[in-house]
ROKOLNU-383594 format. One line per 10 residues: number of its first residue (from 0); their letters; for each residue y, x, z of C-alpha. Coordinates in steps of 0.2 Angstrom, whole numbers, plus 2048, in hexadecimal, padded with zeros to 3 digits. Last residue first. Example, Ala and Ser with C-alpha at 12.3 -4.5 7.8 and 13.67 -1.06 7.14 Angstrom:
# residues 2
1) SA) 7FB 844 824; 7EA 83E 827
# end
This chain:
# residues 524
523) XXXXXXXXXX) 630 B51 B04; 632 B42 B13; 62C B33 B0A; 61E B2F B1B; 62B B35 B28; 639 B27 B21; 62C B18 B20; 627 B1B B35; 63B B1E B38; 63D B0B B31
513) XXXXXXXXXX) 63E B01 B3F; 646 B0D B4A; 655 B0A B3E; 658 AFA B46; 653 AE9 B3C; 661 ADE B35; 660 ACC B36; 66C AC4 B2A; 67A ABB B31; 686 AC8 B2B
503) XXXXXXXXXX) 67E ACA B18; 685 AD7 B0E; 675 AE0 B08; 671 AD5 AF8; 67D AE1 AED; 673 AED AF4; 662 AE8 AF1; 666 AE4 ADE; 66E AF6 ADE; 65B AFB AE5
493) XXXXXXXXXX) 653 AF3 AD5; 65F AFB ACA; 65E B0D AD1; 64B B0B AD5; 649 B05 ABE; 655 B15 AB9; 64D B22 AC3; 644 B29 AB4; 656 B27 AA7; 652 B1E A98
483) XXXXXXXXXX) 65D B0C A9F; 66C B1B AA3; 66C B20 A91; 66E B0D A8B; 679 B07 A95; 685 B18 A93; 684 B11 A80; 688 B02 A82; 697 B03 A8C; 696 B05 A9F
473) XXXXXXXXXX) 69D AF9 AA8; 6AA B00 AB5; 6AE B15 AB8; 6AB B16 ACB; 6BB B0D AD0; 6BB AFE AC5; 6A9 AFB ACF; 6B1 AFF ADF; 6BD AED ADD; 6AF AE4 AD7
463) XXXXXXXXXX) 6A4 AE8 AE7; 6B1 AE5 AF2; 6B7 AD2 AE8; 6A1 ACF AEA; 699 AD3 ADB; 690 AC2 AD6; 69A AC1 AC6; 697 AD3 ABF; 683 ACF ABE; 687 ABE AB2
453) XXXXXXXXXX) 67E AC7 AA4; 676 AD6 AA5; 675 AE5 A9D; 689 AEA A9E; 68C AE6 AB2; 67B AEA AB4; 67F AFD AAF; 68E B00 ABA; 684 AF9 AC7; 677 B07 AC5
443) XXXXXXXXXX) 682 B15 AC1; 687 B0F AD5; 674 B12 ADA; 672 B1F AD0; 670 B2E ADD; 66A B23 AE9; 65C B20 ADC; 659 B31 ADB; 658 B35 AED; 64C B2C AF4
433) XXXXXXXXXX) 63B B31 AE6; 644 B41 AE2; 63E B47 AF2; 646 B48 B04; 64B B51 B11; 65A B5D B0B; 65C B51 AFC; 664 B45 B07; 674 B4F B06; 673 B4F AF2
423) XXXXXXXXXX) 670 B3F AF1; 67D B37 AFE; 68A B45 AF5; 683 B3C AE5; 683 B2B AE8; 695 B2D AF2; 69F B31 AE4; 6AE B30 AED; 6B9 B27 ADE; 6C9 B26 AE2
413) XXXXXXXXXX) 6D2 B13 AE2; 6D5 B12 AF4; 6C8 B07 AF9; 6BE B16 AF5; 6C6 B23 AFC; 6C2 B18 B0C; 6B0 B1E B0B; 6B6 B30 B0D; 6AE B31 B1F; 6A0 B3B B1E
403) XXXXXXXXXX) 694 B2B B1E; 698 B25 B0F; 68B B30 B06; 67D B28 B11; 67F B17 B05; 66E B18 AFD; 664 B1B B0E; 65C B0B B11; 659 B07 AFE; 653 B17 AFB
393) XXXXXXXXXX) 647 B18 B0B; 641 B08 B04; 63F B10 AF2; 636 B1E AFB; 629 B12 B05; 624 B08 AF4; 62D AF8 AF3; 624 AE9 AF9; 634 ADC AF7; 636 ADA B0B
383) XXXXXXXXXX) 639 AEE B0B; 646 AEE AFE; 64D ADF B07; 64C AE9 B19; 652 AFA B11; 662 AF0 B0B; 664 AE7 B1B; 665 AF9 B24; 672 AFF B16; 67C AF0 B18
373) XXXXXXXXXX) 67B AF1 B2D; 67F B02 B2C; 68E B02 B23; 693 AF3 B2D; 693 AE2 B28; 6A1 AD3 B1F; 6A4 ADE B12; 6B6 AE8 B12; 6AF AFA B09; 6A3 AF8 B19
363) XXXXXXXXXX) 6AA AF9 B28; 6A4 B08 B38; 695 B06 B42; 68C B0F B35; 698 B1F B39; 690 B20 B4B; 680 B18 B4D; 67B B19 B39; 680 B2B B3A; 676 B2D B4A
353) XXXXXXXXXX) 666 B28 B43; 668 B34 B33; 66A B42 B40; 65B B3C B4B; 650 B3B B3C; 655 B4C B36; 650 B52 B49; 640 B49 B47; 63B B4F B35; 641 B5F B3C
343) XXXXXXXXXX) 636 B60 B4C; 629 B5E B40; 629 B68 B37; 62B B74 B44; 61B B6E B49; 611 B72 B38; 61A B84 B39; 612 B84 B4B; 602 B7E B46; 600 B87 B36
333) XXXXXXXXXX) 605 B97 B40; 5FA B96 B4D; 5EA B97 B44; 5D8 B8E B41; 5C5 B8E B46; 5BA B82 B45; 5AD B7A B51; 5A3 B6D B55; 59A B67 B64; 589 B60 B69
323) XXXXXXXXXX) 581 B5E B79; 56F B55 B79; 567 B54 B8A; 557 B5D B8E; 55F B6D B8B; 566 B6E B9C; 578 B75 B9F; 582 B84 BA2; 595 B83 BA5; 5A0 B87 B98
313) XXXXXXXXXX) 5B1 B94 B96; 5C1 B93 B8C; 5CE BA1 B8E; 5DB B9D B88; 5EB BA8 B7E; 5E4 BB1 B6E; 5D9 BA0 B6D; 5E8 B94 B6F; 5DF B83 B70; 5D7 B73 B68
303) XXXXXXXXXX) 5CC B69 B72; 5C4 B58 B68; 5BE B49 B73; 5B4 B3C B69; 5A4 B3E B73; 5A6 B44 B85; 5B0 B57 B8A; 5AF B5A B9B; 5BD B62 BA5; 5C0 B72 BB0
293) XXXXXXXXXX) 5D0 B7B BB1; 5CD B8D BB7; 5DD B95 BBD; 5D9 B90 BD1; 5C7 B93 BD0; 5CC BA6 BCE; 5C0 BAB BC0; 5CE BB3 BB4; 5D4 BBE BC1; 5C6 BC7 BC7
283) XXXXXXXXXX) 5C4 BCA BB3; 5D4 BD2 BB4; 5CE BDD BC1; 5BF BE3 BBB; 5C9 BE8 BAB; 5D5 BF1 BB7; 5C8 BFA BBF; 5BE BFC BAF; 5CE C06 BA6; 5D3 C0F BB2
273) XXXXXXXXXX) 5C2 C16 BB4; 5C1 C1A BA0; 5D0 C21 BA2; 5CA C2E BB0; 5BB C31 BA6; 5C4 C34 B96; 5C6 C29 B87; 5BF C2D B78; 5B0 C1E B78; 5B0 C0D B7E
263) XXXXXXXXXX) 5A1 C05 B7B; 5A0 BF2 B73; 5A8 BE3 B7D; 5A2 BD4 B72; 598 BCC B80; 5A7 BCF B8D; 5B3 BC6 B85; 5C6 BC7 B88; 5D2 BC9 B79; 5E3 BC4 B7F
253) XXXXXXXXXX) 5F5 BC5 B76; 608 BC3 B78; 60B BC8 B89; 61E BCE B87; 620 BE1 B87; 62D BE3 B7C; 625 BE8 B6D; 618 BDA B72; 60B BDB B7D; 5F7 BDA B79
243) XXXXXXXXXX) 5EC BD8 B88; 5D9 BDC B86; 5DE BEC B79; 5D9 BEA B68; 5CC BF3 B5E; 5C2 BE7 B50; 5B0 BE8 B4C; 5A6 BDB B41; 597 BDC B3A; 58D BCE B32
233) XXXXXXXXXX) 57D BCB B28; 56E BCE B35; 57A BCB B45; 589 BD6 B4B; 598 BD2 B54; 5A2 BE1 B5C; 5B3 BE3 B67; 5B7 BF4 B6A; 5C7 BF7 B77; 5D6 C00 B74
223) XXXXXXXXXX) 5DF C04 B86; 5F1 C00 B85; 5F3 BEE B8B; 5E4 BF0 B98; 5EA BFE B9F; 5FD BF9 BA1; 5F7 BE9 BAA; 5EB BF5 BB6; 5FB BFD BBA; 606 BEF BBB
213) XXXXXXXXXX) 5F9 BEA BCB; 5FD BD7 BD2; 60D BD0 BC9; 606 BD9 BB7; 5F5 BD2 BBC; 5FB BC2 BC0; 604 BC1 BAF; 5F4 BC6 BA8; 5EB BB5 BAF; 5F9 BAB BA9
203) XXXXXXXXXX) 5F8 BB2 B95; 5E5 BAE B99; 5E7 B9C B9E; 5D7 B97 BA2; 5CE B88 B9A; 5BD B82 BA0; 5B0 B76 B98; 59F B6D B9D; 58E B71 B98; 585 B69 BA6
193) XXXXXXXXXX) 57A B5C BA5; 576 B58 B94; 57D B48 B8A; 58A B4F B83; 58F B4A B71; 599 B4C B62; 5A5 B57 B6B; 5B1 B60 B61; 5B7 B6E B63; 5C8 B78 B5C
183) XXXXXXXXXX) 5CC B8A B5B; 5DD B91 B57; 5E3 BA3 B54; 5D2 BAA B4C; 5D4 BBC B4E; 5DA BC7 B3F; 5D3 BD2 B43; 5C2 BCD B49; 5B7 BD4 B57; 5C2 BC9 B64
173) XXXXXXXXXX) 5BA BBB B5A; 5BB BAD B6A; 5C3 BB0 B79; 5BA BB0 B8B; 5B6 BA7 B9A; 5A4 BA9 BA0; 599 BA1 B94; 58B B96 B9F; 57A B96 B93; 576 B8A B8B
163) XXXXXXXXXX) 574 B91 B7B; 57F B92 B69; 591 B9D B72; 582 BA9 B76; 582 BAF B64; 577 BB3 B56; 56C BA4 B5D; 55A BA3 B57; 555 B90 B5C; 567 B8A B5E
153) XXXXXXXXXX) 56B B82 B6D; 57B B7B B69; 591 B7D B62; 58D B79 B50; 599 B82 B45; 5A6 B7E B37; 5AF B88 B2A; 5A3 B96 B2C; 599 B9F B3A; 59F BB0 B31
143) XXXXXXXXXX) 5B1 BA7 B32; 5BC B9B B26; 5CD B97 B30; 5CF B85 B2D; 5E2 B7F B26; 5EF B78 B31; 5F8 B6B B3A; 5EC B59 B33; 5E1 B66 B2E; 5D9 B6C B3F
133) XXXXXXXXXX) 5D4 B59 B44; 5CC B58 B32; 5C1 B66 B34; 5BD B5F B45; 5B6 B51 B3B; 5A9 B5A B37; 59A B52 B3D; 5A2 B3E B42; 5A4 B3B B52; 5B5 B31 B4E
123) XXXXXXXXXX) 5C3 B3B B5A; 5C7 B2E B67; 5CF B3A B73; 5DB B4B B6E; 5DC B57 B7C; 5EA B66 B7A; 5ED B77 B7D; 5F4 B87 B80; 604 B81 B8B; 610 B83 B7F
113) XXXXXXXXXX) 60A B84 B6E; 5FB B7A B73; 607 B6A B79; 612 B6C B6B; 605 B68 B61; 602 B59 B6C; 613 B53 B6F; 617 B57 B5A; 607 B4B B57; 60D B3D B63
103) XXXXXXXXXX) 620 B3D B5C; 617 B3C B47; 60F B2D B4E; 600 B28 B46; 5F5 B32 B43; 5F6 B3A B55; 5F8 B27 B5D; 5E5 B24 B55; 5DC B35 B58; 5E3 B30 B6D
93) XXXXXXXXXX) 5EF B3D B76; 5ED B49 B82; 5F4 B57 B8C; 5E7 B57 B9C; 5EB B4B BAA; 5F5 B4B BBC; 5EB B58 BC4; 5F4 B62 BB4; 5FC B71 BBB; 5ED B73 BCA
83) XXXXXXXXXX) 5E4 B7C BBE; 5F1 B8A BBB; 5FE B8C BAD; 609 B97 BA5; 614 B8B B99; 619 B94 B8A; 62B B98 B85; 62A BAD B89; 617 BAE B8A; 618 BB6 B78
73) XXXXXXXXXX) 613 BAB B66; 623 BA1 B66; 629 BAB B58; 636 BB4 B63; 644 BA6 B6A; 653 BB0 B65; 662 BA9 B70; 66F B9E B64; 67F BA1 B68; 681 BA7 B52
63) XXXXXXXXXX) 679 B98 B4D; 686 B8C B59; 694 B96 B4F; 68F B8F B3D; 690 B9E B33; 69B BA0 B23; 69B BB0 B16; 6A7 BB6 B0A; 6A2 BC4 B01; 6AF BD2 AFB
53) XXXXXXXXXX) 6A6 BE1 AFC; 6B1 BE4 B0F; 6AC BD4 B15; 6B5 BC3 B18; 6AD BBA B26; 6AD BA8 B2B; 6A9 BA2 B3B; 6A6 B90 B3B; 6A6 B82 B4A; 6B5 B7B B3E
43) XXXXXXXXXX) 6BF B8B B3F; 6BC B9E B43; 6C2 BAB B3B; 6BD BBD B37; 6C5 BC9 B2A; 6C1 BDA B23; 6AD BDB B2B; 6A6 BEC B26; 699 BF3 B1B; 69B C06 B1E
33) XXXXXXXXXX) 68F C07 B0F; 68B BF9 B03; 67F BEC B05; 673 BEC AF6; 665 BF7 B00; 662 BE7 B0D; 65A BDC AFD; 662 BCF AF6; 65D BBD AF3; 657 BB8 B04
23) XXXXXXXXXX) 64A BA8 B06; 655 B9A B0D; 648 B8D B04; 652 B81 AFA; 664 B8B AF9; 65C B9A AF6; 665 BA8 B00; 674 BB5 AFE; 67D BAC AF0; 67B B99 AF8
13) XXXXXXXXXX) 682 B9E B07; 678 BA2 B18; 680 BB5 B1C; 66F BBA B26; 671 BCB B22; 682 BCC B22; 684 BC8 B34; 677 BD6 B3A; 67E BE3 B2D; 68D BDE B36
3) XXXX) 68A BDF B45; 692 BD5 B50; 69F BD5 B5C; 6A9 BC4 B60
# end
């Protein structure tokens, strides 16, 4: 395997190289010596490990080194390119209600806008500015000239067009801004008019036709700055940005399209300024083919969010008369997309924890009459059925995770695995003190009710006396009483109580699905 080695050092993962709780670096790329050079490689255990010529040892998992860079997510490489006729089947949607309340539904619909540009949720409570509440369950509100929030009708002195009822052809929002607004979301309150309904076109799609069609008009349009203005009695804006942004390696990354903010373009010859409006004119051609235009109507409830450097969104006219009223707010791509890798961890942790209980769980318990899992899935449900809070139930479920790397027997063979604290420390990775500090005392814990309370030793079961001589015994008085003042102290016993409980085989034991709901909700 050639790498290089500047590369590989860079992104050496240990503990000395980066912050163990948030992977930031802890050197900078001037402390690497000269002629830094790989001495040894070997590769072991999915591992490659490296001795390098300063000494330093590093390890890398080989999947991470196989993996293909992805890019940020932000480039048409990954997204969906779409025409209307992509979703004759539906729109991406998904009811206020589900999107609350299931942690799955909300990753499908923010993924939804990552991929494909956007995303329809229903049911969303008509109330004035609950679409600032729809933009912080992913994010935070991207305050504007027109404020957090704005009213989308007929105003009576409109500093913009967006505020008649006039059609707007399809455009971008805030092209005049730098930084643009990434994100926008409506919420429609009500629509009563005839008319006044919505169109989405996929821009990125719409310049990837251009490309296919006339590379040459693409190549104008991604180099030629153009003036976006805005300006009212109290604002002016101005930003100069070409209509198609690219990437360093020529990925669509960016549009800014709206003719009502186009100012005059000025340095550029006559010949580049003809270039120029042929392949604008172009482009525009483009974005109006019926076929990329996907029409809908929002009703009351119904809340659009969507790429606003990727669609372009568009409104028929309609008749005064009636009553249309949406609202508006403005937000960015990276809370939604940090707020959906999240997400995707929280699920991929899940489906890790899962699989333990599936595979090791399966496995004896220290010689009980259940399963691994089945004690530590019975301990969750007692904790649960007692009214703990959500953590100590995820403690209870969880407390026994430290057996799970096979050293259980070491146990039952008179050495000590310590498996409170490797469960705790492993656990930590996810979790807050809240879960893991009383998996971390859990065993103290029964060392401790042995000595505080009388008659707890003679309901151990033969395995459970057998460990206790293992992990140290009773303590004596004075380890009582310094363990009693500790803060997790009171979990710790109540969930050893739960434990010793947990050895039931009749007893019906709920699957871990049933408690995934609990685990997202005392996720740190």
């Amino acid at each position: 395997m050639s790498l290089s080695p500047y590369w590989l050092r860079d992104n050496c993962p240990c503990d000395g190289c980066r912050d163990p709780r948030n992977g930031q670096k802890l050197f900078q790329i001037t402390d690497l010596p000269e002629n830094l050079a790989a001495v040894e490689t070997t590769e072991a255990d999915g591992q490659l490990a490296v001795l390098w010529s300063d000494g330093h040892r590093s390890r890398y998992p080989l999947e991470w080194l196989d993996r293909a860079g992805a890019g940020d997510g932000r480039t048409e490489q990954g997204k969906r390119l779409w025409q209307a006729a992509d979703f004759a089947h539906g729109l991406p949607e998904a009811q206020w209600s589900a999107y609350l309340a299931d942690p799955a539904e909300q990753a499908a619909v923010l993924s939804a806008v990552r991929r494909s540009g956007f995303a329809l949720l229903r049911g969303v409570p008509e109330a004035e500015g609950q679409v600032l509440k729809v933009a912080e369950t992913f994010g935070y509100v991207r305050e504007t000239n027109y404020g957090k929030l704005f009213d989308v009708r007929v105003e009576a002195d409109p500093n913009n067009l967006a505020f008649t009822s006039a059609a707007i052809a399809p455009h971008t929002d805030n092209p005049y801004r730098d930084p643009v607004p990434t994100l926008q979301l409506l919420h429609c309150l009500r629509n009563e008019s005839d008319g006044g309904d919505s169109g989405l076109v996929d821009g990125f799609r719409a310049a990837a036709l251009l490309r296919a069609e006339s590379p040459g008009d693409f190549a104008v349009l991604t180099r030629t700055p153009v003036p976006f203005v805005f300006r009212d009695r109290s604002t002016e804006l101005s930003a100069e940005q070409p209509l198609i942004g690219v990437d360093a390696l020529g990925r669509i990354r960016e549009i800014r399209f709206n003719n009502r903010s186009i100012g005059t373009l000025r340095g550029l010859t006559t010949a580049e300024l003809d270039a120029f409006y042929a392949a604008y004119r172009r482009f525009a051609a483009i974005t109006l083919r019926p076929e990329l235009q996907l029409d809908f109507r929002l009703g009351p409830g119904d809340c659009l969010i969507f790429d606003n450097v990727r669609l372009l969104h568009a409104r028929t006219a309609f008749e005064q008369q009636g009553s249309r009223h949406l609202q508006g707010c403005y937000a960015d791509l990276d809370s939604l997309a940090g707020t959906l890798a999240v997400l995707d961890r929280r699920a991929a942790a899940l489906d890790e924890i899962e699989g333990l209980f599936e595979g090791e769980g399966a496995g004896e318990y220290l010689g009980e009459a259940v399963t691994m899992a089945q004690h530590m899935l019975q301990a969750g449900a007692l904790a649960e059925a007692a009214g703990a809070p959500d953590h100590l139930v995820a403690a209870a479920l969880l407390h026994d995770i430290g057996h799970f790397d096979g050293t259980g027997t070491e146990l039952m063979q008179g050495r000590d695995n310590r498996h409170s604290h490797t469960g705790a420390d492993w656990l930590a990775r996810w979790f807050g003190p809240g879960v893991t500090e009383p998996v971390r005392l859990h065993v103290a814990a029964k060392r401790y009710l042995c000595t505080a309370e009388p008659g707890y030793r003679e309901r151990l079961s033969a395995a459970s006396e057998y460990t206790l001589q293992v992990q140290g015994g009773p303590m004596d008085a004075e380890q009582a009483a310094a363990f009693a003042a500790l803060p997790g102290a009171a979990d710790a016993v109540a969930l050893r109580r739960w434990d010793e409980q947990a050895k039931d085989a009749g007893a019906a034991t709920p699957p871990f699905a049933h408690f995934r709901p609990l685990l997202w909700r005392v996720f740190a």
